[in-house]
C-alpha positions in Angstrom: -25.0 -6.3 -1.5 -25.5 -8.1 1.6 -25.4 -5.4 4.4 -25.2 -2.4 2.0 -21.3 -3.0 0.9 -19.9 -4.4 -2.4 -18.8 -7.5 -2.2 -15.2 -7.3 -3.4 -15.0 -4.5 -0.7 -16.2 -6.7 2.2 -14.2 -9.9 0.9 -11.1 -7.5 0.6 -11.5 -6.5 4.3 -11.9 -9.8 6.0 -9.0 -11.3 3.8 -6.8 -8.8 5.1 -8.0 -9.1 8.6 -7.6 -12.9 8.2 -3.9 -12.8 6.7 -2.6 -10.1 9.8 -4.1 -12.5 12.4 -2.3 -15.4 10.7 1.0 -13.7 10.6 0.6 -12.9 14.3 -0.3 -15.4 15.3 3.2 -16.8 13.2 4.8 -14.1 15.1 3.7 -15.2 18.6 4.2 -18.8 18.2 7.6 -18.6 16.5 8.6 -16.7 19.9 11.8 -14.8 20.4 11.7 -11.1 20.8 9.2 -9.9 18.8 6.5 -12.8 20.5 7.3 -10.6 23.8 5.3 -7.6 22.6 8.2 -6.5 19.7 7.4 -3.8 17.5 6.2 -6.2 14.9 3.8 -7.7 17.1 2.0 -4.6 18.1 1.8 -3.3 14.7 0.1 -6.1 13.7 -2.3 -6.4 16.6 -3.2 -2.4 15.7 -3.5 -3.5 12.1 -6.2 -5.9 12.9 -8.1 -3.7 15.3 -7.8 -0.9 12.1 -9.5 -3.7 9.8 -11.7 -4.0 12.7 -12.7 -0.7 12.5 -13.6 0.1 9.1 -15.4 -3.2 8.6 -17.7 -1.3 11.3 -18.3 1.7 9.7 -18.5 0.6 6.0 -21.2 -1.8 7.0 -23.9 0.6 8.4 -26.3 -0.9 10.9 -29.6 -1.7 9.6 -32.2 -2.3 12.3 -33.9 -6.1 11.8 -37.2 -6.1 9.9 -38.6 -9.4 11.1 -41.2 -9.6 13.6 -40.7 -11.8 16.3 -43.2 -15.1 16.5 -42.7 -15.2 19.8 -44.9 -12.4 20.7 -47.9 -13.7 22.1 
């Protein structure tokens, strides 16, 4: 546990963030309707930004326990 999640869980996440960027990215460059902003495209986009989300809150924030060396 890396930053307090499983690591299937976190792997699972970024995959599926990874594949919808891919396919819009598809989308976009294949152009025609759906690269002008088409249903398909936006549901994608809010797909990603959804993965986005939950990769925030399931990885909590953990304040940094190393001391700087830079202190004088």
């Amino acid at each position: 546990m890396m930053v307090g999640v499983r690591p299937v869980t976190l792997a699972t996440l970024v995959w599926v963030y990874v594949a919808i960027r891919l396919i819009h990215v598809a989308v976009y460059l294949r152009g025609g309707n759906a690269a002008k902003g088409g249903s398909v495209r936006t549901i994608l986009y809010v797909s990603g930004a959804l993965v986005t989300v939950i990769l925030i809150v399931v990885t909590p924030w953990q304040p940094s326990t190393r001391v700087s060396t830079l202190a004088a």
